[in-house]
C-alpha positions in Angstrom: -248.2 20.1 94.8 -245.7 22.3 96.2 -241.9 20.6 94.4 -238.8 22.1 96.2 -235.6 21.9 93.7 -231.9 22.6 94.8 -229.5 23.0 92.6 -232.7 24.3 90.5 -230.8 26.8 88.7 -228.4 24.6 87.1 -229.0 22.5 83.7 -231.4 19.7 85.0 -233.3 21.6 87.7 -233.8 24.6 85.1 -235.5 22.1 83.2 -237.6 20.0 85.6 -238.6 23.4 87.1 -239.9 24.6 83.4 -242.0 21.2 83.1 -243.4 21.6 86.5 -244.3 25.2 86.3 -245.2 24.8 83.1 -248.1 21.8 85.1 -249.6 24.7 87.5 -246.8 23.3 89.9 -245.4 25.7 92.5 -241.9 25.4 92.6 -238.9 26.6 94.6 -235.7 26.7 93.9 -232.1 26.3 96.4 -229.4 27.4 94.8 -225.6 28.9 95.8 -225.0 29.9 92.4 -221.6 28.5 92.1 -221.4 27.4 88.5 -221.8 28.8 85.6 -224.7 30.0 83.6 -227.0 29.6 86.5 -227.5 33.3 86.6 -228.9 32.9 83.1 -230.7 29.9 83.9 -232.8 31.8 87.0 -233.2 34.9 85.2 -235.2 32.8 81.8 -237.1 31.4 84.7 -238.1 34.4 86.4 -238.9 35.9 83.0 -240.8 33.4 82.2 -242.7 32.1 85.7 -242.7 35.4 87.4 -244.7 33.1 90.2 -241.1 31.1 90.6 -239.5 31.4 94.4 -235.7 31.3 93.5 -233.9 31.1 97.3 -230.2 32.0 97.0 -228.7 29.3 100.0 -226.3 26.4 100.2 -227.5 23.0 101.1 -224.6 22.8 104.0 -226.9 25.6 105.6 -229.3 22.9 107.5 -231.6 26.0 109.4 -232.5 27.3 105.7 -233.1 23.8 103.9 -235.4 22.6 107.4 -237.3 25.8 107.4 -237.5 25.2 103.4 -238.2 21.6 103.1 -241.3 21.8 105.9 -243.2 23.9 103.5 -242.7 21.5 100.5 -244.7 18.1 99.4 -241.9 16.8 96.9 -238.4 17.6 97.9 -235.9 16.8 94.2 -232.5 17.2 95.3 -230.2 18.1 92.5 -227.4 20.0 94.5 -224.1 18.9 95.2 -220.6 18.9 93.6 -220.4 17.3 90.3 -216.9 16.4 89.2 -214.7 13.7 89.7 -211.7 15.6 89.1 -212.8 18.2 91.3 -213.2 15.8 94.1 -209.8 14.4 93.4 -208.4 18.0 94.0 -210.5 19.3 97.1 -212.0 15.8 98.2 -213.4 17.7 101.4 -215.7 20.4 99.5 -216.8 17.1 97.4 -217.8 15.2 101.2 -219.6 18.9 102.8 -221.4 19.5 99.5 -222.4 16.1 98.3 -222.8 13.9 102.2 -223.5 16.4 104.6 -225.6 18.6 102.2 -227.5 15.2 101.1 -227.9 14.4 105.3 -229.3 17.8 105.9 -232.2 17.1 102.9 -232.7 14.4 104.7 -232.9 15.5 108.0 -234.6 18.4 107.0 -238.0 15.8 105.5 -237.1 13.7 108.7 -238.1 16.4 111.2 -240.6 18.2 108.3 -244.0 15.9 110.4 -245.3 15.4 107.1 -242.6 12.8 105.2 -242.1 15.1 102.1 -240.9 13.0 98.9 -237.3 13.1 98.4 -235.8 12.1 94.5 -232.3 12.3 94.4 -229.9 12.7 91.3 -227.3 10.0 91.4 -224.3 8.9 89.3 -223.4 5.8 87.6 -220.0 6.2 89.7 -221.4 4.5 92.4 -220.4 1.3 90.5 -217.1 1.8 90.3 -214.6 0.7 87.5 -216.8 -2.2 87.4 -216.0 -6.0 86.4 -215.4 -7.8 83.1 -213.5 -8.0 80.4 -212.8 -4.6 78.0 -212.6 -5.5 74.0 -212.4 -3.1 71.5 -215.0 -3.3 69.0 -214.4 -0.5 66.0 -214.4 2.8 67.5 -215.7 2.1 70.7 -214.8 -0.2 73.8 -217.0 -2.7 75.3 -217.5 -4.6 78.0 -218.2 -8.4 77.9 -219.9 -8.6 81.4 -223.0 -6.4 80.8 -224.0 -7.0 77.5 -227.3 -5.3 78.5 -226.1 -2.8 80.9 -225.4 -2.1 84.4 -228.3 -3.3 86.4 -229.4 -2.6 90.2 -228.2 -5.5 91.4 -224.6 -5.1 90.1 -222.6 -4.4 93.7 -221.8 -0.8 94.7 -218.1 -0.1 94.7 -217.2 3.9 95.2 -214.4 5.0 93.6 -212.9 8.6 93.7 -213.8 10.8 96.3 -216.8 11.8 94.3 -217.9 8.3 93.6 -217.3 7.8 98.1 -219.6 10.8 98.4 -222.7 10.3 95.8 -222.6 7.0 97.1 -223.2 7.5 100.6 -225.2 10.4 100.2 -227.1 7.4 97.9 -227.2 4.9 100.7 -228.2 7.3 103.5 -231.3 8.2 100.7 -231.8 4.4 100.5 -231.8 4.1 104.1 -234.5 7.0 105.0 -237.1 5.5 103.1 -236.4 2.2 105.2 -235.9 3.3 108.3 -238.1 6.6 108.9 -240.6 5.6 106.1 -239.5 8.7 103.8 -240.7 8.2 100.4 -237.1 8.7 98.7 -236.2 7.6 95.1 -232.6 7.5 94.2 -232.0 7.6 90.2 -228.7 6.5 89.5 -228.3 9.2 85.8 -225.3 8.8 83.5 -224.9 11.3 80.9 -227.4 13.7 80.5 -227.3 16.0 78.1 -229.7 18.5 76.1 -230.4 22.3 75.1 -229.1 25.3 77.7 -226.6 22.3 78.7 -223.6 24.5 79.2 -220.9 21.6 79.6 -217.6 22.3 81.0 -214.6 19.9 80.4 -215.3 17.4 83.6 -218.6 17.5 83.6 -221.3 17.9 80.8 -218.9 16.1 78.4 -221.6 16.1 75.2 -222.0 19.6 75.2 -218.5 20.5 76.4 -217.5 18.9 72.8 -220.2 20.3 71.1 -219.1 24.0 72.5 -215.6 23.7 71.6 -215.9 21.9 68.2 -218.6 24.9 67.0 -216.1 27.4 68.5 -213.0 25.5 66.8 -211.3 25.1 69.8 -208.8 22.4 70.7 -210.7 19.4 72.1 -208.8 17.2 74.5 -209.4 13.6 75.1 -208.7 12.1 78.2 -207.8 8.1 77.3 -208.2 6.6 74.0 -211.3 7.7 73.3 -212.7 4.4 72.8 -214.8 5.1 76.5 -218.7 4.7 76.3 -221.5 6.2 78.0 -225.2 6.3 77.4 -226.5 9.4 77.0 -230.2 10.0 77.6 -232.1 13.7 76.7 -232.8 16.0 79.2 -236.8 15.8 78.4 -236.8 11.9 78.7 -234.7 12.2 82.0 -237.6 14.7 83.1 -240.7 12.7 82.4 -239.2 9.9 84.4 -238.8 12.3 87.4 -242.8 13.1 86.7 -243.2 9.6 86.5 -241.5 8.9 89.8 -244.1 11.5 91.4 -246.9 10.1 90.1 -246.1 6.7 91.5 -244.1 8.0 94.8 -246.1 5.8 97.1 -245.5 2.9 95.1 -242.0 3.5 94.1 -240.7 4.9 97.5 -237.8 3.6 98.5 -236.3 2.2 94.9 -233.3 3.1 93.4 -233.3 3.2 89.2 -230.4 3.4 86.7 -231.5 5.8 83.9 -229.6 6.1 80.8 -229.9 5.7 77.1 -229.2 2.3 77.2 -226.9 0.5 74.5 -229.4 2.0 72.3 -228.1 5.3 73.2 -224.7 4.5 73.7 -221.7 6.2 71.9 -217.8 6.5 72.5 -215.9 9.6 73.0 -214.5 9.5 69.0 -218.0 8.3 67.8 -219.3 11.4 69.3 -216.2 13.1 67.2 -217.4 11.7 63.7 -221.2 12.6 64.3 -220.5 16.1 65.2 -218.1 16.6 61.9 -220.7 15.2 59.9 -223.0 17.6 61.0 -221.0 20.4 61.3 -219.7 19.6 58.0 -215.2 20.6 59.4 -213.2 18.8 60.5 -212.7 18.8 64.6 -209.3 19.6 66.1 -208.1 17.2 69.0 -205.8 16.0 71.1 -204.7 13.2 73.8 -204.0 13.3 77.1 -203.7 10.2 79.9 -206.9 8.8 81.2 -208.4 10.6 84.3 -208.1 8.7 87.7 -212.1 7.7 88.2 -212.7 6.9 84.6 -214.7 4.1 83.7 -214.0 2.3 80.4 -217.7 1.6 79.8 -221.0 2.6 81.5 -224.1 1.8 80.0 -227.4 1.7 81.9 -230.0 -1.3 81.8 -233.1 0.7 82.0 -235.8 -2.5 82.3 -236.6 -1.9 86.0 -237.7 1.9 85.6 -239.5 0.0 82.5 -241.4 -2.7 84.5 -242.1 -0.4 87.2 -242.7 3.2 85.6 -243.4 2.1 82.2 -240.6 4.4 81.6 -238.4 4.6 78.8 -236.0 6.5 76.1 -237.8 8.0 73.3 -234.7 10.4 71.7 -232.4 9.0 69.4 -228.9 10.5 69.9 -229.0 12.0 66.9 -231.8 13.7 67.0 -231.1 15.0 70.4 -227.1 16.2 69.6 -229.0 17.9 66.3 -231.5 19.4 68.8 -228.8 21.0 71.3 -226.7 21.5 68.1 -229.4 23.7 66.9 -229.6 25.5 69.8 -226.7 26.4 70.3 -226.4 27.5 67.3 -228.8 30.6 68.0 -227.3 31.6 71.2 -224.0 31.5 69.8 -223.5 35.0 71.8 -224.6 33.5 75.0 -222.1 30.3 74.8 -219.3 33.0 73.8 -219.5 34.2 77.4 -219.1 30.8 79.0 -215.9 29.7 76.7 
């Protein structure tokens, strides 16, 4: 099997291309190289897989990703702007990067004569601010409508010029599989997190608070910090993708929500508390006003990819923050350069 990943070098295709690689896989990996730490990221890989094709190319180049995508059974499309605030501030890099990069995967499998699999990371901000009624429940916030979780069936509503462009980049994926017969799986991912995660302030929120509280920088919270998000760990998020292969003629055409579930569910200042128990200091933060975009609560209900994949969580949040913790820990020297 020949998997094609862009956006391979950053933190989620770094780590399916390890698992696959690590299966006898040959993998290839798009990437512009835009963000941090995916230097780092292609160089442990080449180190490690000296086999590894890393292509330096942007998704918006559609004569590279056709010429790319031919040659590939499995297409996992990671690339693509990431931010809501960064959409907010330059919404038309956010549409080029995220719509017409996601058309030219597309096209690319389209026009391939072979109908190559396409999976494609999705956000839970296709949903929108979402119904129902907020309470506040301790230290968290929840919300009365979806006492299991977001499902599938809950309507789309985009929101932010990020949530506009994941979500039609989404529906176009959706649409493929229907109309041309590509075998595309949309997964709709809230927060993932896990080792080598090098989170930044809008995006990568676990680590980005992990980072600064081990550093004993400032950490600034956006809201009240009674928000909740499931968070799932990067290796369960990966054995659903090798799920999702392993069923692809089954599955093609679905769209999953993946997430920890309310299982693996935790507010902004929950996160807080468990990271000064087990850094044993006290964290510095502050408040600012809630960003525009932000959802209150977002929690995944994970029983489809169950009934259909047999899929689910297996890390407990604490065991995954002590596991990136840990990490992080021993490449303190690394993380200094991306502070």
């Amino acid at each position: 099997m020949k998997i094609l990943i862009t956006g391979g070098a950053g933190f989620i295709g770094m780590h399916l291309a390890d698992y696959f690689l690590s299966k006898r896989k040959h993998v290839t990996i798009l990437d512009n190289f835009s963000r941090k730490g995916v230097t780092y990221n292609a160089a442990y890989l080449s180190k490690k897989y000296p086999r590894i094709t890393i292509v330096k190319t942007d998704v918006r180049d559609f004569a590279t990703v056709k010429r790319k995508v031919k040659k590939h059974d499995v297409v996992i499309h990671l690339a693509g702007q990431v931010a809501v605030t960064t959409s907010i501030a330059n919404p038309r890099a956010d549409f080029e990067n995220n719509v017409i990069g996601t058309f030219n995967i597309l096209e690319a499998a389209r026009l391939a004569g072979h109908k190559p699999a396409v999976l494609y990371a999705s956000t839970n901000k296709v949903y929108g601010k979402l119904r129902g009624k907020i309470v506040k429940k301790g230290k968290r916030y929840s919300n009365l409508a979806f006492p299991n979780g977001v499902s599938e069936t809950e309507p789309l509503d985009f929101y932010s010029p990020y949530g506009c462009s994941k979500g039609a980049a989404d529906q176009y994926m959706h649409d493929y599989a229907r109309i041309y017969g590509i075998p595309t799986v949309v997964l709709r991912q809230s927060c993932i997190y896990g080792t080598r995660q090098l989170g930044v302030e809008d995006q990568g929120w676990l680590a980005h608070f992990l980072i600064q509280s081990m550093f004993e920088k400032l950490l600034t919270i956006y809201g009240t910090g009674y928000q909740v998000r499931d968070v799932l760990y990067i290796d369960d998020l990966v054995f659903l993708y090798d799920k999702v292969l392993q069923n692809i003629y089954r599955v093609g055409g679905e769209v999953f929500n993946v997430g920890g579930g309310n299982a693996r569910s935790l507010s902004l200042l929950e996160l807080i508390v468990l990271l000064e128990k087990m850094m044993k200091k006290k964290i510095n933060i502050s408040f600012a006003p809630k960003r525009p975009g932000d959802q209150d609560v977002y929690v995944s209900d994970t029983s489809k990819a169950k009934k259909i994949l047999n899929w689910k969580p297996l890390t407990p949040c604490k065991t995954g923050i002590l596991m990136m913790y840990e990490w992080a820990k021993a490449n303190k020297d690394l993380l200094l350069e991306f502070t």
